[in-house]
N, C-alpha and C positions, 0 to 999 in steps of 0.2 A: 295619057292624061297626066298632066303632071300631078304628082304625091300631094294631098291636102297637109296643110301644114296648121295646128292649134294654134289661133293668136296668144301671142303673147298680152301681158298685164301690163296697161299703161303706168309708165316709169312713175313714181310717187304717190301712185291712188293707194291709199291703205286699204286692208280689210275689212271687210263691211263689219259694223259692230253689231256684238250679241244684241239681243232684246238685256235692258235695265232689268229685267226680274230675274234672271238666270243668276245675278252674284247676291242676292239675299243670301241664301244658306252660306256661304262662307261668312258670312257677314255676323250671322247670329250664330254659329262656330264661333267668331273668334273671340263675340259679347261675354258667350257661355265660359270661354276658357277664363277671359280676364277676371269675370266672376269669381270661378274657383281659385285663379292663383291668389284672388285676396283674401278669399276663405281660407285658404293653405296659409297665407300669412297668418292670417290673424289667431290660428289654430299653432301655430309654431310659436307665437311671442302671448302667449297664454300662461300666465304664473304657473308656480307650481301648485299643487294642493294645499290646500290651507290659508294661502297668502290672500290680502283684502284686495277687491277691486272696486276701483273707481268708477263711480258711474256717472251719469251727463251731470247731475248736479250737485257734484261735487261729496258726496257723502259715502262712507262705508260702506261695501255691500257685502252682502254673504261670502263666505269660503264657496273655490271654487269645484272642493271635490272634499271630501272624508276628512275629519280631523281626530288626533286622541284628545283634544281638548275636550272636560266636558262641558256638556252645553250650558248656556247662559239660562240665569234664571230670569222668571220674570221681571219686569220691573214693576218695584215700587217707590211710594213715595220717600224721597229723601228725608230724613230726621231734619229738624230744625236748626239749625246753629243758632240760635238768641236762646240767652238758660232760661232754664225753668225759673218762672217767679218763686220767692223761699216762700213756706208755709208762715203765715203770719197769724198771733195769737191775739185775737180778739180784746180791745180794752177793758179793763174790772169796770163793773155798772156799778158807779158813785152813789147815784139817788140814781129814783125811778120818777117819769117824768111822770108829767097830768095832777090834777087837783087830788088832795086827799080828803076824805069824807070827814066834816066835824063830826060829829055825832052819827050815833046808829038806832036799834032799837033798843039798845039795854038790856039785849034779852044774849044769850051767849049757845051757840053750838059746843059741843064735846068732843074732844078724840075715843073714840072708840074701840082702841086697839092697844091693851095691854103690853107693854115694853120688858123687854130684861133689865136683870135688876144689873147697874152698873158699879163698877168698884169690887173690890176685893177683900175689903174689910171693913169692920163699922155698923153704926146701927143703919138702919135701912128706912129711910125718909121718901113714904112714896106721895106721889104728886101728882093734879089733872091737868089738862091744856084744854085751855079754851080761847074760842074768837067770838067775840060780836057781830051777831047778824046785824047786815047792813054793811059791813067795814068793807066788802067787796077779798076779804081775803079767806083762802080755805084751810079749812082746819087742821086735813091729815098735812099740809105743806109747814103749817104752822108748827105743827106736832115734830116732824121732821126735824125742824131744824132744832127746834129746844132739847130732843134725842142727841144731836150732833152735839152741840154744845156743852150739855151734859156729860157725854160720853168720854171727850174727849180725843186724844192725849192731852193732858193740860188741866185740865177741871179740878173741880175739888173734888170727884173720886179718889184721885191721885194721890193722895195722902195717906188711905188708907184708914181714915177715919170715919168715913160716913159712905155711906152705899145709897145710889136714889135709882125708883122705879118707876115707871108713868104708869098709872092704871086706869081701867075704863070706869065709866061713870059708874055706882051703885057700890062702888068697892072701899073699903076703907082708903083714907087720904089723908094726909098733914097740910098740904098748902096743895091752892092751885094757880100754873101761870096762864096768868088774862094775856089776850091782846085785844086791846081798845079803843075807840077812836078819843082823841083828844078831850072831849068835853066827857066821854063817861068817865078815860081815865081821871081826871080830875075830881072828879065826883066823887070816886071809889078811894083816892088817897086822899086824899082832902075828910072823909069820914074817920079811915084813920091816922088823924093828926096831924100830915106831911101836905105843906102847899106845890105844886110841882112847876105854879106859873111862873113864865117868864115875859115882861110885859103884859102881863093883866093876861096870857095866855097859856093854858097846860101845855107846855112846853119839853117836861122831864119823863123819866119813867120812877116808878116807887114799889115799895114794899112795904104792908102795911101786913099784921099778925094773920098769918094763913092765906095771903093774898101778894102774890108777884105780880105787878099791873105792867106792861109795854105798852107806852104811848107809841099810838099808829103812826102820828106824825114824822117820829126818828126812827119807828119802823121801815118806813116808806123812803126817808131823805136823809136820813143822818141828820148832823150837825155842819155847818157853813164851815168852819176849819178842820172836819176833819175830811170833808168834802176837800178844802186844798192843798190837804195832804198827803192825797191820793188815797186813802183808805178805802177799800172795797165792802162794799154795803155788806155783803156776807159777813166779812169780818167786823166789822158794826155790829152786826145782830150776833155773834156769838159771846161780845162783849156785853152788849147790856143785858142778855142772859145771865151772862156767867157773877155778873156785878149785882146784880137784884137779886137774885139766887144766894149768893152771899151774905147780903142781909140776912133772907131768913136764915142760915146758918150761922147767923151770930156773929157775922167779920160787918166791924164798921171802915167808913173813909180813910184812905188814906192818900199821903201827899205824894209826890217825883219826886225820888231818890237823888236824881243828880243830870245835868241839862242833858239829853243826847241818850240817856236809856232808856228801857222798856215801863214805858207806865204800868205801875200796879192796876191790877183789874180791880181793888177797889180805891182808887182816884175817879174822880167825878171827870173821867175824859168826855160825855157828854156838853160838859162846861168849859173846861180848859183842857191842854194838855203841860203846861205851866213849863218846855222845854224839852221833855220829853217825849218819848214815839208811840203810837198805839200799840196796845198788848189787850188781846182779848183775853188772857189767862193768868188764872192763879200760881198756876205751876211752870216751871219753865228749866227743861233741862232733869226734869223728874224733880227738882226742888220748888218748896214754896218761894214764889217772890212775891215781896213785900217792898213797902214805902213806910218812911214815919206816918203816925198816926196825927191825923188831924182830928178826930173826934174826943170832945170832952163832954166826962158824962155829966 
């Protein structure tokens, strides 16, 4: 029998192909590798510790490992760069605005509260304070300020020649300072001897024997020029204190020494200042100041 002989493979037929699912697994093999070598990149080109990284939009990010720096603090708000506005001092009250009462009751409240005796030598001339009910002004304020005035630095204690007290109602007294509205004041000086009008109207303040009267009016407003002098009402009221007050101790008028100085506190600066500047005091510098005398007896 002749030998069986295995056919041979026809010349160009190639080999039959795998099934397509058999090269998956290399496939995701090789996905798997390419993955990691770009982990290994990007794990190699990795700052050092410390150094900032860049993130997708574009801002600072954390350190990437431990630093000796120490940590940031909070944030707060930034201080402002535009300065602080300065502290600003409020303008001196000229006059006090709104209507002033003519008249009141005619009847007068007291201070009630005994003062120290002021000055240091002298006879001791003590004195009440009163306001007119009705005037709308209070008494211990009013009281206050004729303390202030009195007291000084400046006053006629300052001489050493007369001492003055306030005391309460029931107590012995030499004179007492009124404040009143325009038609009482008038009344009260005008009894003794002294007209205070100015166009037909009580206009001034006066002193009449045992009686200092303050017209409410210049209480309350001043005077029109010294209003555009800039005079500060407080200092208004220490002056026609200190100038009626004078009176009773016996100091008459006197005139401006010379243009551009300090008016004597007894010049009639409710009337003029005739060139010279307001001065609410008798003393000035520890010395009396004075003006020629305009009064003839």
């Amino acid at each position: 029998m002749p030998t069986a002989t295995r056919p041979r493979r026809a010349a160009g037929r190639s080999a039959p192909a795998r099934p397509a699912g058999r090269r998956r697994p290399v496939i995701v093999v090789l996905a798997f590798l390419a993955a990691a070598g770009a982990s290994v990149a990007v794990a190699v080109q990795r700052p050092s510790a410390g150094a900032e990284v860049l993130v997708s939009d574009g801002s600072a990010g954390q350190p990437s490992g431990p630093s000796s720096a120490p940590p940031t603090p909070s944030a707060s708000p930034s201080p402002s760069l535009s300065p602080s506005p300065e502290p600003t001092t409020p303008a001196p009250v000229l006059a006090l605005p709104g209507p002033v009462p003519a008249h009141g009751a005619g009847s007068f409240a007291y201070d009630d509260r005994p003062g120290a005796v002021l000055g240091r030598a002298g006879a001791v001339r003590r004195f009440r304070v009163a306001v007119e009910n009705g005037s709308g002004e209070e008494v211990h304020a009013f009281g206050d300020t004729v303390q202030r005035a009195l007291a000084g630095p400046g006053s006629w204690v300052d001489g050493g020649g007369v001492r003055l007290q306030r005391v309460a109602p029931g107590a012995r007294y030499d004179f007492t300072v009124y404040l009143a509205t325009r038609d009482t004041a008038g009344r009260l000086c005008r009894r003794g001897g002294i007209d205070i009008r100015k166009g037909g109207v009580p206009y001034t303040s006066c002193r009449v024997p045992g009686k200092v009267v303050i017209n409410l009016d210049r209480w309350r407003t001043s005077a029109p020029h010294l209003v555009a002098a800039g005079l500060p009402l407080e200092t208004y009221r220490l002056y026609v204190i200190n100038h009626e007050v004078g009176h009773q101790l016996g100091h008459h008028h006197e005139g401006c020494p010379a243009a551009g100085r300090p008016a004597p506190v007894m010049q009639q600066q409710t009337l003029f200042l005739g060139g010279c500047r307001p001065n609410p005091w008798p003393y000035l510098n520890g010395r009396r100041y004075s003006g020629p005398p305009t009064w003839k007896p």
